[in-house]
Phi, psi and omega in degrees: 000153195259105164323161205257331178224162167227115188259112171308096173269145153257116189222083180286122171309144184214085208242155199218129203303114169094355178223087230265342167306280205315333192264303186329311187300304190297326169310307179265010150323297211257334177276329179290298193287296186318309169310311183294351173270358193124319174353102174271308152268163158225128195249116180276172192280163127330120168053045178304327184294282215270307232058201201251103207254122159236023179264129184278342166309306197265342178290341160268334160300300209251007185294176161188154214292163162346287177274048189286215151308289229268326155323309185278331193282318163253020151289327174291334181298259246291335191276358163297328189233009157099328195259267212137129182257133166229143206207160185265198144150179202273136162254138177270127181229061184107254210252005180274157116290133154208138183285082187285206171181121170241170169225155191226101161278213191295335180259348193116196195288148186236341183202145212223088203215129194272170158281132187258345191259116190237132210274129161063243185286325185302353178296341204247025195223320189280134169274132212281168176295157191191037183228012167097189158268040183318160162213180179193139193278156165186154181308359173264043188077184169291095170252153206236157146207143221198120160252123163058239227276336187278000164303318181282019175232099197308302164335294194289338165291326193276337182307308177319306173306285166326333197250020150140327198277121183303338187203120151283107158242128192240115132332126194235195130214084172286122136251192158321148153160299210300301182263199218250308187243160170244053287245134182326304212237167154075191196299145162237130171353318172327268199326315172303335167275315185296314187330298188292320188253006143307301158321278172335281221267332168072056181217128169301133171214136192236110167240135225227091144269152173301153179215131155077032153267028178282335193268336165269042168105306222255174153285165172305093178251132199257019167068224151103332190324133189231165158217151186218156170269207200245043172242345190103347165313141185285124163248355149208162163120173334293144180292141161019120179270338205239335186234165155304131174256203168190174169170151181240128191230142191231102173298117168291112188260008152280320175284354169275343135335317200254293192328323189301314214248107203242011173161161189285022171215004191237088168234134201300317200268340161279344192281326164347100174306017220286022159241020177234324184203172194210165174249072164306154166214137208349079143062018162225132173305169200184000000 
């Protein structure tokens, strides 16, 4: 049965580039504490495991398959406490790379999702995703994952969104490339984007970045992590620009529901023109 509301941990990371113990250890510290807050999910930051690896060396060194350490170690997490991890790291798949995300409950894995737009330097370390858009119905809503740079591809929220999900969640590591400026404090362009298309679209969306990884290994990652309803409202966030953070954020998934519809002549999704233009998603319109 589908809880009525779901409460989010946000557990942003200060995670060090190349050393898959140690971010391991701390995935289930900070996931393990979130759940004793209230948490029904937990969300970790891309690539939390490995940390944000773009040397193809070291990225093969520290990648590791599906069922790997960080499965069995925050499957045990989530079958303690009843709830769902959803967390990044690089997967070895034969002779691929992939920047993945899985979520994991009590049973094993419930959504298995490659990246597909994969940013800057990860083009020349990485294999592009070749596993869809998933979503999985599970008693916390209709969930959607989607990571970091693929926010920035209008097609992918709305697609998540059409083929059902009440909540998106994306793993990040936000730097610097995209927008022109960066803002010391406060919300970054990342965030402005997901709001507005969170609105558009009548979707929950929980983005979870690594942060301060520069002093690690990694790039300059700007933290910044939000949760929004399906209005574009902040229900936590942004988090830290500088440091590890934590938030507990609570989807209502009947008002995301009610959010399609905005009024008795305003509803976003019947309003559709679909005899002028369409969204396929592999090749059946949605």
């Amino acid at each position: 049965m589908t809880a009525a509301v779901t409460t989010v941990g946000l557990e942003q990371l200060d995670v060090v580039a190349g050393a898959p113990a140690g971010n391991l250890a701390l995935a289930v510290h900070r996931s393990t504490a979130a759940f004793r807050a209230g948490a029904d999910v937990v969300v970790l930051p891309e690539l939390a495991i490995s940390g944000y690896v773009v040397d193809a060396d070291l990225a093969r060194a520290v990648a590791e398959p599906l069922d790997g350490p960080a499965l069995a170690a925050l499957g045990a997490v989530a079958a303690a406490h009843d709830g769902l991890i959803v967390y990044g790291f690089a997967e070895a798949a034969g002779a691929d790379l992939f920047n993945t995300v899985v979520a994991v409950g009590p049973d094993g894995p419930v959504l298995h999702y490659r990246k597909l737009h994969l940013f800057d330097r990860e083009k020349a370390v990485y294999t592009p995703g070749d596993l869809g858009l998933p979503v999985a119905s599970t008693r916390h809503g209709v969930l959607g994952v989607c990571i970091c740079y693929d926010l920035r591809f209008v097609e992918v929220l709305r697609a998540l969104s059409l083929r059902g999900a009440d909540l998106v969640i994306a793993p990040a590591a936000w730097v610097g490339g995209f927008d022109r400026t960066v803002p010391a404090t406060g919300a970054t362009g990342h965030v402005a984007s997901v709001l507005a298309q969170a609105n558009l679209d009548q979707v929950a969306v929980v983005a979870v970045s690594q942060v301060a990884g520069a002093a690690h290994g990694g790039p300059a990652t700007l933290g910044g992590s939000i949760a929004c309803d399906a209005y574009g409202e902040l229900l936590a966030g942004p988090l830290s620009r500088t440091a590890p953070d934590s938030a507990l954020a609570t989807v209502d998934l009947a008002a995301v529901h009610a959010a399609r519809v905005r009024g008795e002549r305003i509803r976003p999704r019947e309003d559709r023109r679909r005899d002028v233009y369409t969204l396929h998603y592999q090749g059946e319109p949605v």
